[in-house]
C-alpha atoms as a printed R data frame, in Angstrom:
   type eleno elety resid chain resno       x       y       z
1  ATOM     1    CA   UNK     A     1  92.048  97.357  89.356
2  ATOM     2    CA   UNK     A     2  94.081 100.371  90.070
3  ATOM     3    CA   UNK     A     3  94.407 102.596  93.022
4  ATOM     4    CA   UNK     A     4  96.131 105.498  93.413
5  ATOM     5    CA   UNK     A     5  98.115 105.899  97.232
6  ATOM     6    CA   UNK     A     6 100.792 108.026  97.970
7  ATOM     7    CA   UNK     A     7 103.562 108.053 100.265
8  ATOM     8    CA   UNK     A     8 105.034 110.935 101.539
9  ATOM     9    CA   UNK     A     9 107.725 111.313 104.424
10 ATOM    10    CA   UNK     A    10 109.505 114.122 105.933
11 ATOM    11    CA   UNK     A    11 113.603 114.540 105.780
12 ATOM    12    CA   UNK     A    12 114.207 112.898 108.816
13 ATOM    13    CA   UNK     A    13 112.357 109.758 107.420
14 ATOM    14    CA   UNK     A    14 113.559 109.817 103.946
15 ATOM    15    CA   UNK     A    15 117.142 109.724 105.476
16 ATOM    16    CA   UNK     A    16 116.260 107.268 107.700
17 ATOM    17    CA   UNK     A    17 114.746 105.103 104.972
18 ATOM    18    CA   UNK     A    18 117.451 105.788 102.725
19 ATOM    19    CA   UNK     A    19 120.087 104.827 105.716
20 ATOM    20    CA   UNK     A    20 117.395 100.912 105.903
21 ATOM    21    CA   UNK     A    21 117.750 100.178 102.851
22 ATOM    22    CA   UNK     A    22 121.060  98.586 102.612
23 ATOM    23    CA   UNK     A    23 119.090  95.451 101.963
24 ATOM    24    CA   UNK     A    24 118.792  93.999  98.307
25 ATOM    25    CA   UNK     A    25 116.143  93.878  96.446
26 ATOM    26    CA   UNK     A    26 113.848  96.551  97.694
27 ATOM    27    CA   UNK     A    27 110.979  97.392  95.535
28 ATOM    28    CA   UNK     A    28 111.238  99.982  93.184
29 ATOM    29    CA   UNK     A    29 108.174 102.435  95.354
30 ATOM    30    CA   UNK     A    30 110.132 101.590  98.789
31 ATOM    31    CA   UNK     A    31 113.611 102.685  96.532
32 ATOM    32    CA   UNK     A    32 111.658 105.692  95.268
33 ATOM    33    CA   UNK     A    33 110.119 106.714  98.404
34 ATOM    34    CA   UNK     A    34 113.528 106.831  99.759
35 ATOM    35    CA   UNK     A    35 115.125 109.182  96.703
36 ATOM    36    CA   UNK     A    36 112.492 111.627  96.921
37 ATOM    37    CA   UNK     A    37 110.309 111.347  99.771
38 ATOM    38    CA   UNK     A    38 107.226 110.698  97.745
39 ATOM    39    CA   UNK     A    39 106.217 107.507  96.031
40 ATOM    40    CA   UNK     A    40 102.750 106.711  93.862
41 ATOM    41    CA   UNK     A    41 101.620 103.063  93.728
42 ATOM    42    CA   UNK     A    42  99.377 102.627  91.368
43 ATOM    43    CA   UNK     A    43  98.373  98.099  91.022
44 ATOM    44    CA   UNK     A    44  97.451  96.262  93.655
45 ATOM    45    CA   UNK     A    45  99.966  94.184  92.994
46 ATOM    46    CA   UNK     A    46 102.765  96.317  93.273
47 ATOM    47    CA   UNK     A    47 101.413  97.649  96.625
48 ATOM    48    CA   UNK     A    48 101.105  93.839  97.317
49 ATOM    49    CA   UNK     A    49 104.985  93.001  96.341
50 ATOM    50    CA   UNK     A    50 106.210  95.830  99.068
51 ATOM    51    CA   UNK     A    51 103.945  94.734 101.741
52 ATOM    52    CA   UNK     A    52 105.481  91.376 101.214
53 ATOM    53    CA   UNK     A    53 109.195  92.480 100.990
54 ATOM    54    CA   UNK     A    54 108.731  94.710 104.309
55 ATOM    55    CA   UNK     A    55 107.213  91.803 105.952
56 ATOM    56    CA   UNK     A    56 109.823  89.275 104.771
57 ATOM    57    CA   UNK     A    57 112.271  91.525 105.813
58 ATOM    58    CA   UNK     A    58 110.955  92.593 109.082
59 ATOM    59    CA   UNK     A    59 110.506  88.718 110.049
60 ATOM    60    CA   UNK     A    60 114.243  88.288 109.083
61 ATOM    61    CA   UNK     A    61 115.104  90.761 111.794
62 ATOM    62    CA   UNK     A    62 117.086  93.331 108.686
63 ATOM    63    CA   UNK     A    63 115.916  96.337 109.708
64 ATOM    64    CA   UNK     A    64 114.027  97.477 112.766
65 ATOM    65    CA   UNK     A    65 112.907 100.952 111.292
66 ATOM    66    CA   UNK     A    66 109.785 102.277 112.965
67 ATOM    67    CA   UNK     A    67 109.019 104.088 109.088
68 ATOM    68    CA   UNK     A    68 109.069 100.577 107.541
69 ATOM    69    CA   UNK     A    69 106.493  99.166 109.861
70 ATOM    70    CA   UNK     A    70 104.136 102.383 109.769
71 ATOM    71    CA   UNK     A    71 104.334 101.625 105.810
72 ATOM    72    CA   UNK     A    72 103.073  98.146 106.326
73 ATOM    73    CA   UNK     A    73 100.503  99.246 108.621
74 ATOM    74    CA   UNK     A    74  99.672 101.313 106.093
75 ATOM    75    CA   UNK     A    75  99.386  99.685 103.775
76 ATOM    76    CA   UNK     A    76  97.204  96.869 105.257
77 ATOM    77    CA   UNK     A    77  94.533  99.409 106.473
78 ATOM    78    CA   UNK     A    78  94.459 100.452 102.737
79 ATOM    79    CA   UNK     A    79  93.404  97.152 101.888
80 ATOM    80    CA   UNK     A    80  96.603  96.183 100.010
């Protein structure tokens, strides 16, 4: 199955995000989305594997980044 949802953010979040992300092992969209403001995720699994790392991560208490958790949000209303 593939699906096709894009991520876009404005400065202020992509600096933001960029700023989060001093954690290891972000996923390659999240690490993307940061760079350039736009990420395209394309399996459900890789939509999957960054729900998972921004809900491992928000549970471990961090990052509290308000961008972060409307991504997950997202992300779950998509279906993913």
């Amino acid at each position: 199955m593939e699906i096709s949802l894009l991520l876009v953010l404005d400065l202020r979040e992509q600096a933001a995000l960029q700023a989060a992300l001093v954690t290891h092992g972000a996923p390659d969209a999240l690490v993307t989305l940061a760079l350039t403001g736009a990420c395209r995720i394309h399996t459900l699994d890789e939509g999957r594997t960054l729900r998972r790392w921004l809900a491992d991560t928000r549970a471990a208490g961090k990052t509290d980044f308000a961008s972060l958790n409307i991504i997950e949000r997202e992300l779950i209303r998509f279906g993913v």
